[in-house]
VOVEX-701219 format. One line per 5 residues: for each residue y, x, z of C-alpha. Coordinates in steps of 0.001 Angstrom, whole numbers. Each point is the difference from the previous one (the first is absolute). Example, Ala and Ser with C-alpha at 12.3 -4.5 7.8 and 13.67 -1.06 7.14 Angstrom:
BEGIN
-4500:12300:7800  3440:1370:-660
This chain:
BEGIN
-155415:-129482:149064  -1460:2820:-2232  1746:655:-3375  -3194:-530:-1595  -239:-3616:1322
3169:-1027:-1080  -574:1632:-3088  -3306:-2199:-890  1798:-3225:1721  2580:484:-2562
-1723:423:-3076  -3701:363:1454  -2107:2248:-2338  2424:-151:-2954  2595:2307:1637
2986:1264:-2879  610:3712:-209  3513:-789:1934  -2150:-1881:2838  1619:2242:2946
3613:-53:-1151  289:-3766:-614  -1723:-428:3106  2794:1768:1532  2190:-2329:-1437
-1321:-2977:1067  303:1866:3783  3740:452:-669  44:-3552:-1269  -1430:-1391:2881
2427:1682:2810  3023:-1410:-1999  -1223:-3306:314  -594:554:3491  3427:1434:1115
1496:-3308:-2476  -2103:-2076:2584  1571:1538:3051  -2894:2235:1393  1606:3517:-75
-2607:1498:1230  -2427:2569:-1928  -2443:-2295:-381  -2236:1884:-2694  -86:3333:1126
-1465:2980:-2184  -2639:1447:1818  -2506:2851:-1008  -2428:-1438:-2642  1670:-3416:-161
2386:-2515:1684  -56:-1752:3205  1823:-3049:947  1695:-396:3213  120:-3763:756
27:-2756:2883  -132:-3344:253  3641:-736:-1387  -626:1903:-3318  -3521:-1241:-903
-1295:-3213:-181  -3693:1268:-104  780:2043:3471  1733:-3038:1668  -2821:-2142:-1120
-2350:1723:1674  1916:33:2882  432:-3518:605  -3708:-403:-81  -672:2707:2637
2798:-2011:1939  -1940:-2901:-720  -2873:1370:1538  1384:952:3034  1983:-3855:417
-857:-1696:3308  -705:-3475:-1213  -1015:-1653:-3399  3881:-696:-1025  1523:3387:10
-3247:647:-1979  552:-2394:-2369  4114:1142:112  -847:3257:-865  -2465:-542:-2534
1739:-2188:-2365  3158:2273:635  -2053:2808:-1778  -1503:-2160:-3005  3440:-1268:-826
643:3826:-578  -2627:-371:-3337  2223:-1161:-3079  -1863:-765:-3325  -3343:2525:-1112
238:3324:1365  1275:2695:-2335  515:-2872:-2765  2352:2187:-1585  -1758:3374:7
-1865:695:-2752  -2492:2490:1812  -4280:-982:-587  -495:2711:2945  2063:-1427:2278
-989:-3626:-1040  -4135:1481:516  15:2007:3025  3220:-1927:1759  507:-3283:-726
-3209:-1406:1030  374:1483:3598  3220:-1128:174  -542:-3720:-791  -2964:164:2653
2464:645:3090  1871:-2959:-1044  -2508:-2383:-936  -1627:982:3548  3251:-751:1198
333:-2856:-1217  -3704:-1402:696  782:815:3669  3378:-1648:82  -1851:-3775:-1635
-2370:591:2810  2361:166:2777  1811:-2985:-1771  -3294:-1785:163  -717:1012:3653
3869:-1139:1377  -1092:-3585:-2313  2614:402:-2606  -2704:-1167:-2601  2399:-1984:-2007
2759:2986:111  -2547:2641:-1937  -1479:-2475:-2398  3080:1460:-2627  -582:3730:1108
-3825:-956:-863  -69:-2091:-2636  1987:3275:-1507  -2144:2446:1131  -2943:-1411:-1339
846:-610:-2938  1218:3810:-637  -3129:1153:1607  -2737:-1864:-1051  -2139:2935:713
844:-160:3638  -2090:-2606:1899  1718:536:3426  3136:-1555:-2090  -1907:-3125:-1120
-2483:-328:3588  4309:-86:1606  952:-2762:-2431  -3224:-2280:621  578:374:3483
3389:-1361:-2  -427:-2631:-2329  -2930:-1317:1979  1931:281:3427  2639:-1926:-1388
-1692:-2871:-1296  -762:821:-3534  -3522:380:25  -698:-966:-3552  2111:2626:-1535
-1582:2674:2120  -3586:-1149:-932  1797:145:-3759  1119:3471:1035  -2906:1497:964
-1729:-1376:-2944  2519:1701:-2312  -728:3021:1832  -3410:-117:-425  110:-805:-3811
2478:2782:-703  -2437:2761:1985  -3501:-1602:-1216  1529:-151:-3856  1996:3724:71
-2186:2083:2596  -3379:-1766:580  775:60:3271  -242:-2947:2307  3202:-181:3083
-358:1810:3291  -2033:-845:2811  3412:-905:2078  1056:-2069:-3203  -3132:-1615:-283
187:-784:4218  3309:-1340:-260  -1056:-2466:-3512  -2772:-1482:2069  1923:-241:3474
2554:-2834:-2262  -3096:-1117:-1525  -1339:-1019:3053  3206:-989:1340  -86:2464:3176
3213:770:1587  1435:3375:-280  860:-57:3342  4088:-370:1370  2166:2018:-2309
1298:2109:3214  259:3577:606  -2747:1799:1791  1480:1948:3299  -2699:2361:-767
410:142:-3849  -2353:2360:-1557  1346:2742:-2438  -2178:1483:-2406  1213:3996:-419
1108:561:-3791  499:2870:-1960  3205:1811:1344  5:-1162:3301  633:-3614:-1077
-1595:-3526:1851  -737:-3024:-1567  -385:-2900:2449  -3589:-2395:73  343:-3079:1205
-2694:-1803:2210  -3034:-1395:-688  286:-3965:-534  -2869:-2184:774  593:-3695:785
-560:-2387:-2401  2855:-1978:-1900  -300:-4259:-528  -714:-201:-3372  -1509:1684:-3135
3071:900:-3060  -914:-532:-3225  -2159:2862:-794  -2272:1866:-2421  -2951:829:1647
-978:3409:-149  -3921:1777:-444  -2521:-517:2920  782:2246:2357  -1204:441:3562
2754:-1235:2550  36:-509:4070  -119:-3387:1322  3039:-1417:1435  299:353:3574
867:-3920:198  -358:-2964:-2363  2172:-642:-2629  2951:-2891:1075  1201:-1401:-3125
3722:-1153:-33  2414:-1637:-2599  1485:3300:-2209  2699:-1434:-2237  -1200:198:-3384
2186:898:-2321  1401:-2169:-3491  -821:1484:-3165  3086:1755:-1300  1437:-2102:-2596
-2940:-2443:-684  646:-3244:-2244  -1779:-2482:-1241  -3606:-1262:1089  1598:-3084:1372
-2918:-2421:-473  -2500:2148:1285  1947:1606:2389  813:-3832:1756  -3747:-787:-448
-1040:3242:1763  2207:-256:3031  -1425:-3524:9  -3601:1099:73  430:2800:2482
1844:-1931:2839  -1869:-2999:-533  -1568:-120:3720  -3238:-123:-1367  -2954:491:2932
-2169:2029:-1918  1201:3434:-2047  2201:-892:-3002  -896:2650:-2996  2201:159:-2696
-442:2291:-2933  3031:959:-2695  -1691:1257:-3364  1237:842:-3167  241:3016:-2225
1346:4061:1255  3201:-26:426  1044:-3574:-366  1305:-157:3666  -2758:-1249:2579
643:3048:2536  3502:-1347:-50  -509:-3519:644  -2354:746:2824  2779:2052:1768
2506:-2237:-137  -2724:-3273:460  -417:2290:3410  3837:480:1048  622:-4118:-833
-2552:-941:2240  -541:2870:2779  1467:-2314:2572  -3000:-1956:-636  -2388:2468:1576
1116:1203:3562  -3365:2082:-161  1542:2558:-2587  59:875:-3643  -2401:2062:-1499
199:1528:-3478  -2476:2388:-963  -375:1507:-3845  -4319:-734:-740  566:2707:-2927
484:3809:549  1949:1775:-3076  -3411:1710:-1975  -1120:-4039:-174  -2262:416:3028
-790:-3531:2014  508:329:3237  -2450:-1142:2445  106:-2666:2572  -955:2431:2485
2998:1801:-934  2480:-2546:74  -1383:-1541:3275  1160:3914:1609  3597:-1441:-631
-150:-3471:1882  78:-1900:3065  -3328:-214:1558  -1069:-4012:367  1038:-1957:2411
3152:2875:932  2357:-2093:-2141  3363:-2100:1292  -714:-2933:-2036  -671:-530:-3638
300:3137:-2313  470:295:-3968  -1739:3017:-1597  820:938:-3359  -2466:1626:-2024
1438:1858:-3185  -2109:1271:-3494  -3422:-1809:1703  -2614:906:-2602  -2817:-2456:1519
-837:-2766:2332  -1970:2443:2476  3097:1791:677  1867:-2907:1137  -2935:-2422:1836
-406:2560:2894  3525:985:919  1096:-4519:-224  2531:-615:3114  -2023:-2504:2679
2338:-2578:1803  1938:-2955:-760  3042:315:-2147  -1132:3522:-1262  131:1175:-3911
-1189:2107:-2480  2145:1058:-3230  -1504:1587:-2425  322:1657:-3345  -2031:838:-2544
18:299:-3631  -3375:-2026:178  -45:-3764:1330  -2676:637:2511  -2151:-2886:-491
-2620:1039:2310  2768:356:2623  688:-3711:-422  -3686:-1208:-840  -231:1004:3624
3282:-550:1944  1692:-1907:-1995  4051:28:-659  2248:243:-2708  504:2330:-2743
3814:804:-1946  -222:1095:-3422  2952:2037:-881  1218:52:-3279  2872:1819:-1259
3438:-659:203  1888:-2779:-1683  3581:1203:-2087  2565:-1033:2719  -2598:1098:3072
-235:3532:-2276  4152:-144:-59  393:-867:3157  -2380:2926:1787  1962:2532:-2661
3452:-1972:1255  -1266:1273:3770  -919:3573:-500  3012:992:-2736  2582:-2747:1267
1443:-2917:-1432  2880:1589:-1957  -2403:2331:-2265  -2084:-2796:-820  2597:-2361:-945
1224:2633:-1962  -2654:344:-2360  -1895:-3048:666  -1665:-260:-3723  -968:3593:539
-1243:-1129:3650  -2517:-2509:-1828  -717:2458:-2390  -1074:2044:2808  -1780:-2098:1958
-2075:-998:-3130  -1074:3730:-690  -907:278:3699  -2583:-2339:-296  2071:-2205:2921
-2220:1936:2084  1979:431:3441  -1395:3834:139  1307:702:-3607  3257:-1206:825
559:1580:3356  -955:3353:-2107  2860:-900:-2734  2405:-886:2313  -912:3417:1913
1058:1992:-3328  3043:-1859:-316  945:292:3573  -160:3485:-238  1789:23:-3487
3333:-1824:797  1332:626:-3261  -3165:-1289:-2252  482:-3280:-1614  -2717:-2472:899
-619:-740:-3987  -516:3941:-181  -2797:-87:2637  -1433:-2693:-1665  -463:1773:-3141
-1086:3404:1525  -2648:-1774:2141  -1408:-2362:-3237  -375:4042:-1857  -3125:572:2182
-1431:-2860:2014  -1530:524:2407  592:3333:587  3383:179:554  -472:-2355:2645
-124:1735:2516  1895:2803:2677  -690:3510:276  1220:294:3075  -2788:-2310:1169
-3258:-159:-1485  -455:-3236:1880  2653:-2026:-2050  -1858:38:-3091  -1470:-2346:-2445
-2187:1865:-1873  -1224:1263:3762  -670:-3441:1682  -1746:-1438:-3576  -2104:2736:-619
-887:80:4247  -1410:-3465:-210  -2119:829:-3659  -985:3170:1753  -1871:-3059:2615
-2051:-1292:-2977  -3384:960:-1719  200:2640:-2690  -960:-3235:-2659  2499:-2069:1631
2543:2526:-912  -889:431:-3307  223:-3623:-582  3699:-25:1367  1002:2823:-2404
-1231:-2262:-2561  2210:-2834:624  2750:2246:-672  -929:-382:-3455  -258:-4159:-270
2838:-1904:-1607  1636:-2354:2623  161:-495:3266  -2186:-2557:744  -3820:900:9
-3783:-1444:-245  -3515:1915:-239  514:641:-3943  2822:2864:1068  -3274:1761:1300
-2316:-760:-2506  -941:-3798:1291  -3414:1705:1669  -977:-1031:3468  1309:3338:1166
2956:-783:-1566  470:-3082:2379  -796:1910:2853  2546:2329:-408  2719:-2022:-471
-1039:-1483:3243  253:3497:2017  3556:881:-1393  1289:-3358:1292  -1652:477:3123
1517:3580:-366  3091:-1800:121  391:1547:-4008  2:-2987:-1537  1373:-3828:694
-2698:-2638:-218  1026:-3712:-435  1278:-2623:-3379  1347:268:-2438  -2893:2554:-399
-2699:909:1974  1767:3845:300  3244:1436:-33  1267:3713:-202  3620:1012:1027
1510:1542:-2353  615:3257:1889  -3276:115:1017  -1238:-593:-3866  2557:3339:-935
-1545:1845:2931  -3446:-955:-1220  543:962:-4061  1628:3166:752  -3095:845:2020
-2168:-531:-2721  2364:2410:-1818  230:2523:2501  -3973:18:334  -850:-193:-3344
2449:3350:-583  -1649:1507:2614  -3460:-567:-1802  1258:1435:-3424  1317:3138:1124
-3276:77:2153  -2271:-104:-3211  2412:2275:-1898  -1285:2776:2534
């Protein structure tokens, strides 16, 4: 290394007049601390122009890194691979250079650096993958990730592996995440191999055995390095996970048809409550009936439909030897999806085992549902929708489940699951006190009880108080733009008329809770609209008025009104 390079990766353009000299000092410096350590060597050696290092494998990490990876490359079999590989990433401890304060070095260096490992790495998950130790690398994932968000080959690993071992739900959640994060800070949407893999669990294809390839393909890297590809994996798998699905998109048709088969669904972590309609549900869906049984769960964003229907699906999925089928009839910009869609990501008729239950989540309309109905005795159709789909039952008839919000001890009880017993029953005043601000709105409280969970030492009375500062806006996670209140109300007024909206910010301004026509003006129009927000699932129709607005929803609406009438002043000022 030149003197001139070690000059600028010192103190890069800003060199001090004694530059040379203390650099000379840091040289002697450095061979002390060598000979303390044992190597006796001369190590740095003063050569014309600058210094060079004489080192192997036992005095470098860097060098013995990049050793074990050549030796990884020339392993016989998979596991002396995989030996060797995570024998050279357990070399890397902490950031690189964490406690040198050079920007040169941390430019032009660094970077590179970080690249051979996280190649590393990446090939390491894959052979992990490949020998089927899917459930071994979820931590090594699930970390990776999350430092790299940038790095898609991370997140494509950790979908993979939770969908091989069962845990399709979270990987659908996964690649969603993904997808938000990329669409929100790059424009961007995923890969094409990202996008493959979301629509393979979609359609519930099998990835194939999780076995090593004799002929495993490497890929050359930079530096002489492989990463290993697994193989291509084509049949199809028994049964659709609960999915979001994605833009039209051109796909091949399977090679065989679709054989549904029981999946376990899972229980909804920590769910409470609901047990009247939960009881009547179960009742409804496993009644035997010889024609379809449709039954719809309305009720206003965020008040816990999606919920119910999950775990109204994992009660009764014994019901329906012909599979479980959950499919989300909303895409995240609001966008319906289309029957034609959805009907991509089921059984063909007549290939079904028996009766089959599908589950249709965030249905906007009857003609999404009517075309995509399960035929055969026995079979069901959940569905949910913040509208009560009366043209759905003017013409197939069923039942429909009104969810309200939460009563006090149902509210305690679901913040009782998620925090514990023992923090509740510590602060139980404070616990009502919470639940009251929340609205009893399962969705707000899951999102308090996330703060505190991740706050050990705040006192439930002092969330209480933070979260009443600001409501709804502090109701939410930033970690998740999903979890928000704020982002599931103002999704379902985004759904409405431009008039329709207005007429909701208005109510934000009407003493009470309990409405009629004169909160709008007592016009025909005014009638009208109070008829679309309760449809909208915005409003609560039935005595001891004709309307009703929850309280949270009656904040969200008046600070609207604020927001857009603040937005109109300053508009008019310039």
């Amino acid at each position: 290394m030149s003197t001139g390079y070690l000059l600028r990766a010192l103190w890069d353009e800003d060199q001090p007049a004694t530059a040379r000299a203390a650099l000379q000092s840091c040289v002697l410096r450095l061979r002390r601390i060598f000979v303390k350590y044992g190597v006796t060597r001369n190590v740095i050696e003063a050569v014309p122009g600058g210094y060079r290092m004489n080192t192997d494998a036992e005095t470098l990490d860097l060098v013995r890194f990049r050793a074990l990876v050549r030796a990884a490359d020339a392993a016989d079999d998979a596991e002396g691979e995989l030996y060797r590989l995570k024998e050279a990433l357990t070399l890397w401890q902490g950031p690189l250079l964490a406690n040198v304060p050079s920007p040169m070095l941390h430019r032009d260096e660094v970077p590179g650096l970080t690249e051979e490992r996280l190649r590393t790495l990446e090939r390491a998950c894959d052979i992990e993958l490949a020998l089927g130790r899917c459930r071994q690398v979820l931590v090594d994932l699930w970390e990776a990730a999350r430092r790299h968000p940038g790095r898609e080959r991370f997140s494509e690993q950790l979908i993979e592996a939770l969908y091989r071992t069962g845990r399709q739900s979270e990987a659908l959640s996964e690649y969603r995440s993904v997808k938000g994060r990329l669409k929100e800070e790059l424009g961007v949407d995923p890969g094409p191999s990202l996008q493959r893999l979301e629509l393979s669990i979609l359609r519930g294809d099998d990835l194939g055995p999780p076995a090593l390839d004799p002929a495993l393909d490497r890929t050359p890297l930079p530096g002489g390095r492989t990463a290993v590809a697994l193989a291509p994996r084509t049949e199809p798998l028994a049964i659709a996970a609960p999915a979001q699905i994605p833009a039209p998109a051109p796909a091949p048709a399977p090679s065989a048809p679709l054989t549904p088969a029981v999946r376990p669904v899972p229980p909804v972590p920590s769910f409470t409550g609901r047990t009247a309609e939960r009881a009547a549900i179960t009742a409804r869906l496993t009644a035997g009936s010889p024609d379809t049984t449709v039954v719809v769960l309305s009720g206003a964003p965020g008040i816990g439909k999606t919920a119910l229907a999950q775990q109204a699906a994992h009660d009764t999925q014994d019901s329906f030897p012909g599979g479980v089928f959950i499919l989300a009839m909303t895409r995240e910009d609001g966008s319906p999806v289309t029957p034609a869609e959805a009907l991509a990501h089921l059984p063909q008729p007549g290939t079904a085992d028996g009766a089959t239950l599908l589950v249709l989540d965030d249905v906007t309309s009857p003609d999404q549902v009517r075309p995509l109905l399960p035929a055969g005795p026995g079979s069901a159709a959940l569905v949910t929708s913040r509208r009560g789909l009366a043209g759905l039952m003017a013409t197939h008839g069923g039942s429909v489940h009104r969810l309200s919000t939460l009563d006090p001890a149902e509210s305690r009880q679901l913040l009782a699951a998620v925090l514990g017993p023992e923090r509740v029953a510590a602060e139980p005043a404070a616990a009502g006190e919470l639940a009251r601000i929340c609205g009893h709105f399962p969705l707000s409280l899951r999102i308090a009880a996330a703060r505190l969970l991740t706050r050990p030492g705040l006192r439930v009375e002092d969330c209480a108080a933070w979260l009443a500062e600001d409501l709804p806006a502090r109701l939410s996670l930033a970690d998740d733009p999903r979890l928000s209140v704020p982002q599931v109300f103002g999704g379902a007024l985004r759904r409405l008329e431009p008039r329709w909206r207005e007429a909701f910010h208005r109510l934000g301004d009407h003493e009470g809770l309990l409405l009629s026509s004169h909160a709008l003006g007592d016009s025909p129009e005014a009638e009208e609209a109070l008829e679309r927000l309760a449809d909208a699932g915005l409003l609560e129709e039935g005595p001891p008025g004709p309307y009703r607005i929850h309280r949270l929803l009656k904040i969200y609406a008046r600070r609207q009104a604020r927001e857009r009438h603040n937005s109109q002043a300053a508009t008019a000022r310039h």
